[in-house]
C-alpha positions as CSV (number, residue, x, y, z in Angstrom):
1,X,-2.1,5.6,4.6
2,X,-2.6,1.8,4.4
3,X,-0.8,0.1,1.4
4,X,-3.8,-2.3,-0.4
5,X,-1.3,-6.3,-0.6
6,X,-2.9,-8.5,-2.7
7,X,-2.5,-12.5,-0.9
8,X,-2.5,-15.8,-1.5
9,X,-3.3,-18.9,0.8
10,X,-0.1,-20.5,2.2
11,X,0.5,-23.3,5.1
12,X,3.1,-23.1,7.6
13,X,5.1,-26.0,8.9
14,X,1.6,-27.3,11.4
15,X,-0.3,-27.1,8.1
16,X,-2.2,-24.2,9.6
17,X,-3.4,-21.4,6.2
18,X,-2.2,-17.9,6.5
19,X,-1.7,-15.5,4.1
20,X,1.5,-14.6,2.3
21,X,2.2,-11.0,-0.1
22,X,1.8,-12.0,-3.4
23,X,5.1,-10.3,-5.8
24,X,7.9,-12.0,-4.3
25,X,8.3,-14.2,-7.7
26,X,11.6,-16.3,-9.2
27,X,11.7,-14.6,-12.8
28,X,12.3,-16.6,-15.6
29,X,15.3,-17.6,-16.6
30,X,16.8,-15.6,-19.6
31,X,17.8,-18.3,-22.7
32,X,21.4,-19.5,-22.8
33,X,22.4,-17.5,-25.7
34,X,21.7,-14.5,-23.3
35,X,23.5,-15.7,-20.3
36,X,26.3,-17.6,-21.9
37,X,26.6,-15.6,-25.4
38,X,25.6,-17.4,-29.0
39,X,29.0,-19.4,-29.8
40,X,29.4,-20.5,-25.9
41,X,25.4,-21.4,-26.1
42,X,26.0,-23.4,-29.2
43,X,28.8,-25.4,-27.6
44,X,27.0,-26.7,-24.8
45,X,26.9,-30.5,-24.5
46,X,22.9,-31.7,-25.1
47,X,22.7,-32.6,-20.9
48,X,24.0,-29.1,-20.0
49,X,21.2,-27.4,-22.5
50,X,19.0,-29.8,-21.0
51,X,19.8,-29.0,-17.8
52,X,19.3,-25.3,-18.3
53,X,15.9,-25.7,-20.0
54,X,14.7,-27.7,-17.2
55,X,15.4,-25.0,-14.5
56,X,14.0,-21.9,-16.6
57,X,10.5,-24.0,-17.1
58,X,10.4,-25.0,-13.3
59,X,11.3,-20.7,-12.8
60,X,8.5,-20.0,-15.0
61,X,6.1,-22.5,-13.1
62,X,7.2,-20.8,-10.2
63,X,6.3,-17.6,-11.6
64,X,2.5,-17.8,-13.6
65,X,1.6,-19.6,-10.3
66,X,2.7,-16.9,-7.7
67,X,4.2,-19.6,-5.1
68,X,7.6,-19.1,-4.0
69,X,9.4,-22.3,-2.5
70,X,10.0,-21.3,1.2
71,X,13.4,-20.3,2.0
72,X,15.0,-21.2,5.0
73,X,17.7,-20.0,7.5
74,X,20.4,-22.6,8.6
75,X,19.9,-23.4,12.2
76,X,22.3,-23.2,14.4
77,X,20.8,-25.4,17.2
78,X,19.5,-29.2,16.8
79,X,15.8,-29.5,16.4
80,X,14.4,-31.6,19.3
81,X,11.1,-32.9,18.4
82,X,7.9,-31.8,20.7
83,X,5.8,-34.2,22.6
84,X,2.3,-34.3,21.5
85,X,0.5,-30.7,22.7
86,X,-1.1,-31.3,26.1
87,X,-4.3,-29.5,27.0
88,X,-3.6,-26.3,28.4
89,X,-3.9,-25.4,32.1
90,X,-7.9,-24.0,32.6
91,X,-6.0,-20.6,33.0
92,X,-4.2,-20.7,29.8
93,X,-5.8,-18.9,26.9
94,X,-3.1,-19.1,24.4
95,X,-4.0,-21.7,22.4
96,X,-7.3,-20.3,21.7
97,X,-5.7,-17.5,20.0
98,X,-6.8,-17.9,16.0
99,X,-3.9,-19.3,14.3
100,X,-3.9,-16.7,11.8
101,X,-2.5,-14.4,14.0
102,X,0.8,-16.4,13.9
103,X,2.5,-16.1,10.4
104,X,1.7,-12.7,9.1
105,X,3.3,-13.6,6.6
106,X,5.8,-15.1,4.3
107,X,9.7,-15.6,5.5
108,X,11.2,-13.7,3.1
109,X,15.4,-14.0,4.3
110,X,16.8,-12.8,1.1
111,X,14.5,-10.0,0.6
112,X,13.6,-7.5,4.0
113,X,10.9,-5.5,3.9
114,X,11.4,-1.8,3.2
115,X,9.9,0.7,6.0
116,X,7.1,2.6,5.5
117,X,9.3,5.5,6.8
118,X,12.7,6.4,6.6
119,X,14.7,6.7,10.4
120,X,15.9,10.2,10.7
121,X,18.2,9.7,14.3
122,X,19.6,12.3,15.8
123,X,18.0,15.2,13.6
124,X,16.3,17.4,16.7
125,X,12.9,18.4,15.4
126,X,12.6,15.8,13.0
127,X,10.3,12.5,12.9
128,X,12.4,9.4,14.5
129,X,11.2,5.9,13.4
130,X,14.0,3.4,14.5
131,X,14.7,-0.3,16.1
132,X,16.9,0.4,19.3
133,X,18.1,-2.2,21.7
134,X,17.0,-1.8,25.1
135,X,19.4,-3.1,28.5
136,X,15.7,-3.7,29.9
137,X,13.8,-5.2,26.7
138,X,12.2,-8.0,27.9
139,X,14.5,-10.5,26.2
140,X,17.0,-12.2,25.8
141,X,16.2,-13.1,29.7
142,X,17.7,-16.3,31.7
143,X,15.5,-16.0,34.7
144,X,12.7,-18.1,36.6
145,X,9.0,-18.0,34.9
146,X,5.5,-17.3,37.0
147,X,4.7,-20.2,39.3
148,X,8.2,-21.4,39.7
149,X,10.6,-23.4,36.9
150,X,13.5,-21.8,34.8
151,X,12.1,-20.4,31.5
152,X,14.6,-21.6,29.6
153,X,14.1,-25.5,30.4
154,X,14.9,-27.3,27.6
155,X,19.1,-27.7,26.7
156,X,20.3,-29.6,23.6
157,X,24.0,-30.0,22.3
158,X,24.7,-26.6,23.8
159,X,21.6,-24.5,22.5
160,X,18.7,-23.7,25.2
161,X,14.9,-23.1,24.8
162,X,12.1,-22.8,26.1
163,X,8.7,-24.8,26.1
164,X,5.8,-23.5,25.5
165,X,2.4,-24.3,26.1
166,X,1.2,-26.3,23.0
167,X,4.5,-28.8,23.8
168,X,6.6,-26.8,20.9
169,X,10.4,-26.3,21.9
170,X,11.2,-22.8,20.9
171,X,15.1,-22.0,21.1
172,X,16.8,-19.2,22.6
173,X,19.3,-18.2,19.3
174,X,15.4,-17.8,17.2
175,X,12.3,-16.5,19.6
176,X,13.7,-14.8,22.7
177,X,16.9,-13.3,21.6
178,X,15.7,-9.9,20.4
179,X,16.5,-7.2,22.9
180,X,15.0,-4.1,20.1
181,X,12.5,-1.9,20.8
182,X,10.4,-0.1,17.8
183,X,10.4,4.2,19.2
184,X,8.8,6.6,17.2
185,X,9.2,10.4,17.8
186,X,6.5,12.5,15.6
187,X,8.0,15.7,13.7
188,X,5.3,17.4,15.6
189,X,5.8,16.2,19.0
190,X,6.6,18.9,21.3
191,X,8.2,17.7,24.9
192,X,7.1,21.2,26.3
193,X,3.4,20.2,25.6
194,X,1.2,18.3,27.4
195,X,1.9,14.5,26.1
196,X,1.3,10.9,26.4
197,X,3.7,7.6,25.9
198,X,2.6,5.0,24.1
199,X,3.5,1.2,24.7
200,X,2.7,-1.4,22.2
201,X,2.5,-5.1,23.1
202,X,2.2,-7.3,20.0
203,X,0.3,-10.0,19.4
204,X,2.0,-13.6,18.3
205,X,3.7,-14.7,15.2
206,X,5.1,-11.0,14.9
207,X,8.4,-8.9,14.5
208,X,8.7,-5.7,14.9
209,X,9.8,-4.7,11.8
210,X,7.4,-6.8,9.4
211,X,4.2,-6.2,11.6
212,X,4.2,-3.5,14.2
213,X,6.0,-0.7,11.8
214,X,5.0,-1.9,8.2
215,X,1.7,-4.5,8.5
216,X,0.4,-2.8,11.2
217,X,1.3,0.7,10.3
218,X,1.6,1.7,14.5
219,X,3.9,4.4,14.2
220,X,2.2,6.0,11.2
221,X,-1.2,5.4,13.4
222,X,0.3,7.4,16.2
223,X,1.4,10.7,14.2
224,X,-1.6,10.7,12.1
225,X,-4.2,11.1,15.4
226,X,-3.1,14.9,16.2
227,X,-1.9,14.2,20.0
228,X,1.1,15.0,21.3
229,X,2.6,11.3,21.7
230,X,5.4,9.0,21.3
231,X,5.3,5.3,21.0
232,X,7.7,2.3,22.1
233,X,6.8,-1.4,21.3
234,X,8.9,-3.8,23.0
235,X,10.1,-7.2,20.9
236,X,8.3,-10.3,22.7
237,X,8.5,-13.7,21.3
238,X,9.9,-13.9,17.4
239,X,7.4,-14.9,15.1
240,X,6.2,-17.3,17.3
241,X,3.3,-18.5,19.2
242,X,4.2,-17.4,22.4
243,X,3.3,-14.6,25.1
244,X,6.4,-15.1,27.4
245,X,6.6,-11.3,29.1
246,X,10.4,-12.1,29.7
247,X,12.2,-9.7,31.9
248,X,8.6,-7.8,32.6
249,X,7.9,-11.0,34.5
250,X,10.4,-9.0,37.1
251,X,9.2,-7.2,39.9
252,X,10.6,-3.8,38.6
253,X,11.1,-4.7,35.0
254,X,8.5,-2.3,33.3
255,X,9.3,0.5,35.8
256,X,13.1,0.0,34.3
257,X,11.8,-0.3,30.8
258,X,10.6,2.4,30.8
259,X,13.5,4.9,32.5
260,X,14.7,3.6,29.8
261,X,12.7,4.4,27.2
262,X,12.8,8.3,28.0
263,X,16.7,8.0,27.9
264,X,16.6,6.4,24.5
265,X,14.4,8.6,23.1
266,X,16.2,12.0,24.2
267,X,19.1,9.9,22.5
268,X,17.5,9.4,19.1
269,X,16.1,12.8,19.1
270,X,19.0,14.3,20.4
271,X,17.3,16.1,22.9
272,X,18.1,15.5,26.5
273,X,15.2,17.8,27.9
274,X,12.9,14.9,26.6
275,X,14.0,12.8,29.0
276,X,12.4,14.4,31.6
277,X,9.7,15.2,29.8
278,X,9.0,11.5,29.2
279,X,9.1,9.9,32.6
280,X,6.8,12.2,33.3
281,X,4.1,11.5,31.0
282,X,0.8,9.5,31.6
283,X,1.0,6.1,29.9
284,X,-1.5,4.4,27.6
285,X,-1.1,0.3,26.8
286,X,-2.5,-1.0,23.8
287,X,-1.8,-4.7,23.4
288,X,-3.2,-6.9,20.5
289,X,-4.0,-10.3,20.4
290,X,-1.6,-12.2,22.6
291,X,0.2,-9.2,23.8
292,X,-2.8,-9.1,26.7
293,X,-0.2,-11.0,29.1
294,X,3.0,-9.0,29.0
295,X,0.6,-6.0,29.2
296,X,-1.1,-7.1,32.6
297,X,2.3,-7.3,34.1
298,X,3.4,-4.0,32.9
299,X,0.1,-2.8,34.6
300,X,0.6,-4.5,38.4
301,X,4.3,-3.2,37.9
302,X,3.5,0.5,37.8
303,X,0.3,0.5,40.0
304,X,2.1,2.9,42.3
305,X,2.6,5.6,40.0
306,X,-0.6,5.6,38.6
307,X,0.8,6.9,35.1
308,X,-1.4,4.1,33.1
309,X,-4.1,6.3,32.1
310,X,-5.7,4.8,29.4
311,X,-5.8,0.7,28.1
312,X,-6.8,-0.5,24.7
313,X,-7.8,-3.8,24.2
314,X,-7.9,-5.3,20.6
315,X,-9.2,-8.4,20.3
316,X,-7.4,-9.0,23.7
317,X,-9.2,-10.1,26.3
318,X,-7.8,-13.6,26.2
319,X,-6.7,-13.6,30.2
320,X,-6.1,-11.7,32.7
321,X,-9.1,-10.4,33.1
322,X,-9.2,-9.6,37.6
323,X,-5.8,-7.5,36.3
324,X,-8.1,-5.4,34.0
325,X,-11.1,-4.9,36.0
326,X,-8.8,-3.6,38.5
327,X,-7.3,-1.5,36.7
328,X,-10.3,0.1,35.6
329,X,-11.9,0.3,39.3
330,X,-8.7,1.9,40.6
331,X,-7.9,4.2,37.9
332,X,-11.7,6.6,37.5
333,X,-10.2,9.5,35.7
334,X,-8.7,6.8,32.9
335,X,-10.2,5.0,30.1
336,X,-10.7,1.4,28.9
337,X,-11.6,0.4,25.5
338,X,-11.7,-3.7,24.6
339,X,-13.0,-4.0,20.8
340,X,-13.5,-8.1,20.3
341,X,-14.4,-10.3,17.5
342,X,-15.5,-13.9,18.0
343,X,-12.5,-15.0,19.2
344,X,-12.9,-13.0,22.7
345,X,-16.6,-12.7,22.9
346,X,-16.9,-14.9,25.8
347,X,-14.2,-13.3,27.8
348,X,-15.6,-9.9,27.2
349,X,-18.6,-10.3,28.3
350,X,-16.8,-12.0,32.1
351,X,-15.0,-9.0,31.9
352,X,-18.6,-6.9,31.8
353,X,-19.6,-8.9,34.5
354,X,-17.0,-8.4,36.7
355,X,-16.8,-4.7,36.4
356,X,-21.0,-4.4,36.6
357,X,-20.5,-6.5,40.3
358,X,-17.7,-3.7,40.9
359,X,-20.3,-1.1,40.0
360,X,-18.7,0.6,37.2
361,X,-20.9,1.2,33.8
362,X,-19.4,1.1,30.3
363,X,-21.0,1.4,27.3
364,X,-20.8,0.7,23.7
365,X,-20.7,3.6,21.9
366,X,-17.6,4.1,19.5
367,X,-18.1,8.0,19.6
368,X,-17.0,7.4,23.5
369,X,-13.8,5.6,22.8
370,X,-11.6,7.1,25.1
371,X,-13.6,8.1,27.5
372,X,-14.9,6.1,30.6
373,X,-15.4,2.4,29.9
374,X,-16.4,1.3,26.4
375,X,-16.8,-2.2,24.6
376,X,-16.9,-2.5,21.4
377,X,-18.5,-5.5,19.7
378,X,-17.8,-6.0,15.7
379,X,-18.4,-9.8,15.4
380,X,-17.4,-11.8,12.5
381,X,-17.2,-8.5,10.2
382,X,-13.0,-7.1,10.6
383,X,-10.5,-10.8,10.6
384,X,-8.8,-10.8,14.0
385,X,-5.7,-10.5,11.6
386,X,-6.2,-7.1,10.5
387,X,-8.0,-5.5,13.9
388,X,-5.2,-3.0,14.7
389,X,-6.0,-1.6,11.2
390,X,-9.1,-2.6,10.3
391,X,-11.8,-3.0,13.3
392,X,-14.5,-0.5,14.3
393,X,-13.2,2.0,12.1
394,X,-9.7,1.9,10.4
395,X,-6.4,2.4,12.2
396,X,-8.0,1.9,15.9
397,X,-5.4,2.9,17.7
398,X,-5.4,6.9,15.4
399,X,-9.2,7.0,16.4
400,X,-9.1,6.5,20.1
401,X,-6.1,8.7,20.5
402,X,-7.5,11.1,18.5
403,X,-10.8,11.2,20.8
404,X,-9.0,11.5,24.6
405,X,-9.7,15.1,26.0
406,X,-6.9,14.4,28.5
407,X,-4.2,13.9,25.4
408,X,-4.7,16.9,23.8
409,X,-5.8,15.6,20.1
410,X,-7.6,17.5,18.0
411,X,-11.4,16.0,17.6
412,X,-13.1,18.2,15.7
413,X,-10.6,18.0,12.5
414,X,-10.6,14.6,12.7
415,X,-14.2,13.5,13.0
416,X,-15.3,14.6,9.0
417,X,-12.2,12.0,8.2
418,X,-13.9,9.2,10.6
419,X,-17.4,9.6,8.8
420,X,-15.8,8.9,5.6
421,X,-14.6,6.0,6.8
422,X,-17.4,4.4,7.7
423,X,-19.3,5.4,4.9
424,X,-16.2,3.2,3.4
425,X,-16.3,0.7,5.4
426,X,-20.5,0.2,5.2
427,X,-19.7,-0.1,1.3
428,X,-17.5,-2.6,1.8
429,X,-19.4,-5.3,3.7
């Protein structure tokens, strides 16, 4: 299922490495006699040849090395330079998010990535993979942040942004005007059956498009685990290092979100009995990276219902952790599953120690992902880049699905596939 990209080492604009697909190359020029035709190529004066033969040997530097010059978008809005970063608030986790998490990869304006899977809207019966904008996304949004302050607090020659916790000014028009939601409706779902909603909460330096559908392969993660299940991930911050929840800040605004999501998915099926089908389904979160904050709002905003049933943690556990072990002491018939490298370690283990003084066991057994409390531990072995594909086993978010009783997914025709994996997996380290 997972497409192999080879990469290369690339630096964003903080000088920072990340990795960028390697095949997006400027071809070489063809001679003149080719472009121009041999008596127009002959009458060139000897600065225009020149010229020409300068540009096809910088194309073919270009394309022996691999590295494409960046290419840019005009910006509508001035650039205001940030202060020097200030150290975050004790609270503030963000910045120790690793950096590789923030550019996925290359910009690539004149050249869009291609889904995995082609959007079928509106064909009842048939799989629906589409970007939809929400009324309730949680941006664009114009309202107050947590604590107090306008989120939008930063105005220059007309254009307004926000500034985030490392100092950087991040503007409106780029980050936090995306109101799109990625849905994905299975061939095989069946809204008389028994099912579950899914909710995805990237991590930073994502789109939805680039990471959550292609990179991360989400959708095809959820139709490959067997259960009964469809999947929305909301749009947070653009490809940026940011984990603003937006209108999910709201008292309200997930409970909205998601009356909305049931309409818009009866829409793209065409099916209006899914609908109803939807807002009653148990809920299960899984957040990545920096997607930890948005998703411990969404949880305090439907405490009431008690239709969060299960919470996935990968490589997650920057924050928020009271919200968490909450969750977990008030919800016994759910499950919990945080799998951490490095980067969270330390925060996992508070998290342990909060629920331990709660009394609740967990355990850390990957065979009991999905059931009760498990933590999962894989050190320095899976990048914190690649966790939702690559962490305990590949594609996380298939194997945990495809475990929980309470879903409906089929175990036993999936557990040969998962030994295979690791016997992979072992060969690879």
């Amino acid at each position: 299922m997972r497409s192999q990209r080879s990469a290369l080492r690339r630096s964003d604009d903080e000088g920072r490495a990340y990795d960028a697909p390697r095949g997006l190359r400027l071809p070489p020029l063809p001679p003149p006699e080719a472009l121009l035709g041999s008596r127009a190529a002959h009458g060139l004066s000897f600065v225009t040849l020149f010229g020409l033969l300068t540009l096809t040997a910088a194309c073919d530097k270009y394309a022996s090395s691999g590295v494409v010059p960046e290419a840019r978008l005009p910006v509508a809005n001035p650039r205001v330079a940030a202060p020097p970063a200030a150290e975050p608030p004790a609270g503030d986790m963000s910045l120790s998010i690793p950096p590789a998490d923030l550019r996925a990869a290359a910009r690539q304006a004149s050249a869009p990535l291609v889904p995995v899977f082609k959007p079928l809207a509106g064909a009842g019966g048939a799989t629906v993979t589409q970007l939809v904008s929400f009324n309730t996304a949680p941006f664009p949004y114009d309202g107050a942040r947590p604590g107090g302050g306008a989120f939008l607090d930063v105005t220059s020659g007309g254009a307004r942004g926000h500034r985030a916790g490392n100092g950087a000014v991040l503007w409106e028009n780029e980050t936090f005007g995306d109101d799109r939601v990625l849905v994905h409706v299975p061939e095989a779902f069946d809204p008389a059956q028994p099912g579950v909603l899914v909710v995805f909460f990237h991590g930073f330096g994502a789109t939805l498009s680039r990471d959550v559908w292609n990179r991360q392969e989400v959708p095809a993660q959820i139709s490959a685990s067997g259960v009964n299940a469809v999947l929305v991930a909301p749009q947070f911050a653009v490809d940026a290092r940011d984990g603003s929840a937006g209108r999910f800040w709201e008292h309200g605004g997930f409970v909205r979100f998601l009356d909305e999501t049931a309409q818009r998915l009866a829409e793209s099926r065409g099916d209006p009995s899914l609908a109803r089908a939807i807002r009653k389904m148990p809920i299960v979160l899984v957040a990545y990276s920096g997607g930890f904050a948005p998703a411990a709002y969404a949880i305090r905003d439907v405490a009431s219902t008690n239709r969060v049933k299960g919470v996935v943690l990968l490589d997650a556990a920057y924050g928020e952790l009271d919200t968490f072990a909450g969750w977990v002491a008030h919800e016994p018939s759910g499950f919990f599953v945080s799998a951490y490298t490095n980067s969270t370690h330390a925060q996992n283990e508070a998290l342990k120690a909060k629920l331990a003084a709660k009394g609740i066991a967990y355990d850390a057994n990957p065979e009991n992902a999905g059931r009760g409390v498990t933590f999962l531990y894989t050190g320095a072995a899976f990048p914190h880049r690649d966790y939702v594909t690559r962490a305990w086993v590949e594609n996380p978010i298939q194997d945990v699905l495809s475990r929980v009783a309470l879903l409906g997914g089929d175990t036993g025709r999936v557990a040969s596939r998962r030994a295979s994996r690791r016997q992979r997996l072992g060969a690879r380290d």
